[in-house]
Each structure stands twice: as C-alpha cells, then as structure tokens.
C-alpha positions as CSV (number, residue, x, y, z in Angstrom):
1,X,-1.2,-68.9,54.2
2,X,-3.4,-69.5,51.2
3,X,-5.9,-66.1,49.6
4,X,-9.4,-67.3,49.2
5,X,-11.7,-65.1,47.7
6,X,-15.2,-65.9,45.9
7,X,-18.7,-64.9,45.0
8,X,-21.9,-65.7,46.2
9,X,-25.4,-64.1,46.0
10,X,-28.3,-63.1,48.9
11,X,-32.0,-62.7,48.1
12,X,-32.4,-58.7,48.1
13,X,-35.1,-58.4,50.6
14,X,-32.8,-60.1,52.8
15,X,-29.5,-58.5,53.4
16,X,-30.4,-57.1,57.1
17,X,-31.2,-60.5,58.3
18,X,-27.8,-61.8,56.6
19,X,-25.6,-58.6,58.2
20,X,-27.5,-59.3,61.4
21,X,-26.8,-63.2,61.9
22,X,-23.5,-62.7,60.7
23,X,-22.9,-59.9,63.2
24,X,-24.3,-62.2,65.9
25,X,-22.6,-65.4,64.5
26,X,-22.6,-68.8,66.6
27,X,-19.5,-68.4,69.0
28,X,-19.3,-72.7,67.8
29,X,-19.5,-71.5,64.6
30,X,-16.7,-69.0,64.7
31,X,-14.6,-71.6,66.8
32,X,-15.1,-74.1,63.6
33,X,-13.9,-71.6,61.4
34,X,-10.6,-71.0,63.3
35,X,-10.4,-74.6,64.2
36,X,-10.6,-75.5,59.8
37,X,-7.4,-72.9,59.3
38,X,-10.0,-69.6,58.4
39,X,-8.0,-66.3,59.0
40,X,-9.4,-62.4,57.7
41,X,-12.6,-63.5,56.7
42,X,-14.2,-60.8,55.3
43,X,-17.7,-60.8,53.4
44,X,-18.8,-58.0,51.3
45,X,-21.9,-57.0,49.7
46,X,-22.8,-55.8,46.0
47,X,-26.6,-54.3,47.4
48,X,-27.3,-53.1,43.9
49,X,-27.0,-57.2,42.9
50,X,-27.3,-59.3,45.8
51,X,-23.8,-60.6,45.2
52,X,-21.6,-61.4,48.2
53,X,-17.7,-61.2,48.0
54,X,-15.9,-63.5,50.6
55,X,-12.3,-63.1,51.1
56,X,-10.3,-65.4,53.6
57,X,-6.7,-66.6,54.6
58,X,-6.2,-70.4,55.0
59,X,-3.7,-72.6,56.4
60,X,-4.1,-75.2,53.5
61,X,-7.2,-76.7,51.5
62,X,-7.1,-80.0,53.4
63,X,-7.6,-78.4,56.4
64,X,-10.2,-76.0,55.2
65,X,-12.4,-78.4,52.9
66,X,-13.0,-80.8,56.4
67,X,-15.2,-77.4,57.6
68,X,-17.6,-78.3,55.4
69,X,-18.0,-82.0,57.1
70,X,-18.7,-80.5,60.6
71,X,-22.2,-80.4,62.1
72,X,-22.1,-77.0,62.7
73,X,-21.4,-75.7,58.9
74,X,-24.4,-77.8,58.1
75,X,-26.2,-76.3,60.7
76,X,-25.4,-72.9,60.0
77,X,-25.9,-73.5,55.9
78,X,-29.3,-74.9,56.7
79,X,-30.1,-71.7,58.6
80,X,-29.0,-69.5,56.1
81,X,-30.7,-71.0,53.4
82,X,-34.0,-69.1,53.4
83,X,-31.5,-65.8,52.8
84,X,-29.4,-66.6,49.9
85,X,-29.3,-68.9,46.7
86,X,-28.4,-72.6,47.8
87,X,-27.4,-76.2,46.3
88,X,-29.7,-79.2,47.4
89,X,-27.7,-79.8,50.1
90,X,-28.3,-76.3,51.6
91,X,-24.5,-75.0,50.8
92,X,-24.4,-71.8,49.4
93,X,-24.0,-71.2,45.4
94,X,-20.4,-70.2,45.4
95,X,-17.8,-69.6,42.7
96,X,-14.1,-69.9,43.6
97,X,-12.2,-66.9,42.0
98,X,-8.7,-66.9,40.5
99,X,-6.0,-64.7,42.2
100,X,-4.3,-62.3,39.4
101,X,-2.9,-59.9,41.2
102,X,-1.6,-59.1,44.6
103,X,0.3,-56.4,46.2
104,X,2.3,-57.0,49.7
C-alpha cells in the first residue's frame, strides 16, 4: 500500500453541506473508490481556513489515477462543486503532499 495525503479547501459557509454529503456518500460512489485501490480515507477539516486534509491508502497510482476517468467521480466532482474551490473541469483544487515522516 501506497500513503496519500493532500490539501484542498471548502468555501466557509459551506462545511455542513460538505460533512453532510460526505456522511451520506453515493453507495456507487463508495464502490468506485474501493473498486480504484482507495483504503483509510480520511478527510479532515481546518474550520478556521476552509482547508481540507485527505489522507488515503492505495494499492498503486495506476490503479488509483483510472478513478478519476469514471462517470461517477465526475458526477460526484460536479456536485460538489458549488462547495469547494474547483478546476474548469469541476475537480477539486488539490495539492499532493510529500511524505517526511512516518511511524509503524
């Protein structure tokens, strides 16, 4: 398994509706996630800034990038969008963050 973690941020007035949709997330959408190699997913959030730290295990990157592809993920970015910052494309504004330090 592969550590995943990065950043990305949610509109302030917003984080109830993101908590909520992610605590009722698509059953197909959790099913995709599993399907693209996602393990321990875990999103936190920053409330004083809006910014969201995800965290994830994956089987490899090749596997994982393909989620991106599926019609659900767009889907599912297209209905977030009106919650957090997004590219043109409706994916969210994310930045990758290096590992430096881990503990087993």
């Amino acid at each position: 398994m592969k550590r995943k973690a990065g950043v990305m941020f949610v509109h302030q007035n917003k984080y109830q509706e993101y908590k909520k949709r992610h605590d009722e997330i698509w059953p197909e959408m959790a099913e995709a996630l599993k399907a693209h190699g996602a393990h321990n997913y875990s999103i936190f959030l920053d409330e004083q800034t809006g910014c969201l730290f995800a965290y994830l295990e994956i089987e490899s990157e090749e596997k994982w990038s393909k989620m991106a592809e599926t019609e659900i993920c767009q889907k599912w970015w297209k209905s977030m969008s009106p919650l957090m910052k997004t590219n043109p494309d409706h994916s969210p504004v994310s930045k990758d963050l290096q590992e430096v330090f881990h503990l087993s």
